[in-house]
N, C-alpha and C positions, 0 to 999 in steps of 0.2 A: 587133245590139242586145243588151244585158245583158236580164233578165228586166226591172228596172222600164220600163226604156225599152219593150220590147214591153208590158208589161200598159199603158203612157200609151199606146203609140199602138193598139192595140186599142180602149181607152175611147173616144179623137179618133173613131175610124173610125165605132165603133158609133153617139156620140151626132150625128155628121154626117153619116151614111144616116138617122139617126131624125128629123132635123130638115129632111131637105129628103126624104123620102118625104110625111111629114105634110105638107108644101105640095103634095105630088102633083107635084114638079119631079122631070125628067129629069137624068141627069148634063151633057148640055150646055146646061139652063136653068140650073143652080148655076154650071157652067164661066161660062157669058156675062155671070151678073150678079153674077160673085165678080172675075172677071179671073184664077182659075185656070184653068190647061190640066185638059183631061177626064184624059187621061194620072195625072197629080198628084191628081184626086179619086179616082181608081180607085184607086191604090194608098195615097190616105189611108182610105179608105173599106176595103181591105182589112185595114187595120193593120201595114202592111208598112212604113211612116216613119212617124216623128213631123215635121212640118211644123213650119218656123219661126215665129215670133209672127208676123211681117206676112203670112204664109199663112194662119194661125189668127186674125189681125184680118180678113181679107177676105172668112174666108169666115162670120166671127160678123157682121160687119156684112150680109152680102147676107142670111143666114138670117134676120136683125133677133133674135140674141141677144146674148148679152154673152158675153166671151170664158170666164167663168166655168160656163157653162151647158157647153160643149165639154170641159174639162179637168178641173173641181173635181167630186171626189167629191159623190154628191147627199148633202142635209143629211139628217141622223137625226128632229131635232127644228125647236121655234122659233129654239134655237141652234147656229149650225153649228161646231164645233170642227174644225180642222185642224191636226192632231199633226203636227212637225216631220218627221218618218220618211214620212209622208205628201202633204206640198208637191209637187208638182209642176213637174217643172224643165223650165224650157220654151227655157232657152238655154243655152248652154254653150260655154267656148271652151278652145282648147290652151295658153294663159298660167292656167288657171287657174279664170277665170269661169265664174258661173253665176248665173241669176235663174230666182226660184222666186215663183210665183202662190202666193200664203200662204192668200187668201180674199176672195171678190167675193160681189156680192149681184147678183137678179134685175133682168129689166129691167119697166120700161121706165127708171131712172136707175143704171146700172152702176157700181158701186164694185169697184175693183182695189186689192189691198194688196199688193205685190212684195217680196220681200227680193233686195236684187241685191248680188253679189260680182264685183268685177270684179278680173283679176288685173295686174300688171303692164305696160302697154301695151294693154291690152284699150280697142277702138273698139267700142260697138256702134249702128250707125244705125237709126233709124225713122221709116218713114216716115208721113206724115201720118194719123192721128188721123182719124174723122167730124168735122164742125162742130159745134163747142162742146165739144168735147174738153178736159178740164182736166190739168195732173198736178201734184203737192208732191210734194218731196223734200226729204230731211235724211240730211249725210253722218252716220255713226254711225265711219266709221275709215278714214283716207288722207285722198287729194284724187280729189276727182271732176271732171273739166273737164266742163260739161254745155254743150250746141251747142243752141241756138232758131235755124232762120232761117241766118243767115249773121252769129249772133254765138254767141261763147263767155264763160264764165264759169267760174272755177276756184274750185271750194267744197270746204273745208276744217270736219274735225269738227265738228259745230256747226252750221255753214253749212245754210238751207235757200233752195227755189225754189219757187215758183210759176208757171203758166205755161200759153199757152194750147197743145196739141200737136196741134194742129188743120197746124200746118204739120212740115216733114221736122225733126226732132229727133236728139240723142242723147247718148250719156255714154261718159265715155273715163278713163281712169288715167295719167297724166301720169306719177306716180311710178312710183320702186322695189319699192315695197314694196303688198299689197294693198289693196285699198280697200273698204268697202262702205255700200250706203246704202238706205233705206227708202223707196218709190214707191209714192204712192197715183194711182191713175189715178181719173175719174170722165166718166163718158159719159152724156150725156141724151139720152133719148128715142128709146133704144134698140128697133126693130123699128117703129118708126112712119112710116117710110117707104115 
């Protein structure tokens, strides 16, 4: 891992023993009611990987915070600024991609603000969303095929979505050339379970 990638998963690790110490849960209560292996919390919890978003979604929903509460720098003031040098990249692939958590708000109704690049044939899937999971999106450059369900749609500059991600989702780069596009997520009632 470069250094930013160790100092994220350092942060993952730290704020996911602080958030299931504070329930007074064991590592195999988090394992059972995240659907993570103990294995995978021990070495998130070490800071030894950064874990993928649907690892980083399962285990914000079992703790009942938002995935922002894991990753995002805590705020200074009323207003939280996240300086581009500071985003947090939470996926990454070999064509090129990358999706950076730009800025989310507490719970209990989660806002996520994503910048996603995706490069050249970049697939990335996800899997379902808590219920009532929302997400928008607007290409800003390419085409983005985005996947609800067991239907696709190819949005072009301009082009935005709505949509419920409560089921298996995702976004993919059809073309040649780069793509990217702006993702708001939004979760209600987050930790109320």
């Amino acid at each position: 891992m470069d250094d930013e990638a160790a100092a994220l998963g350092t942060l993952i690790g730290e704020r996911v023993r602080l958030e299931r110490k504070r329930r007074s849960w064991t590592l195999d209560q988090l394992a059972q009611r995240s659907g993570v292996s103990r294995r995978m919390l021990v070495t998130i919890e070490q800071g030894a990987t950064n874990p993928s978003i649907a690892t980083l979604l399962r285990l914000s929903d079992a703790l009942g915070v938002g995935l922002p509460a894991l990753v995002a720098p805590a705020p200074q003031s009323s207003v939280s600024v996240t300086r581009k040098a500071d985003r947090a990249a939470l996926w990454s692939s070999e064509a090129g991609g990358v999706a950076y958590l730009a800025a989310g708000t507490e719970p209990p109704d989660v806002v996520e603000l994503w910048d996603w690049h995706l490069g050249p044939g970049d697939d990335h899937r996800s899997e379902a969303h808590s219920a009532g999971t929302r997400e928008l999106l607007t290409v800003l450059k390419g085409t983005v095929r985005l996947r609800v369900g067991e239907d696709t749609w190819d949005l072009r500059v301009g082009d935005a979505a709505a949509f419920a991600a409560d089921v298996p989702h995702g976004y993919a780069n059809p073309g040649p050339s780069p793509a990217r596009f702006c993702l708001t997520v939004y979760e209600p009632h987050v930790g109320a379970h």
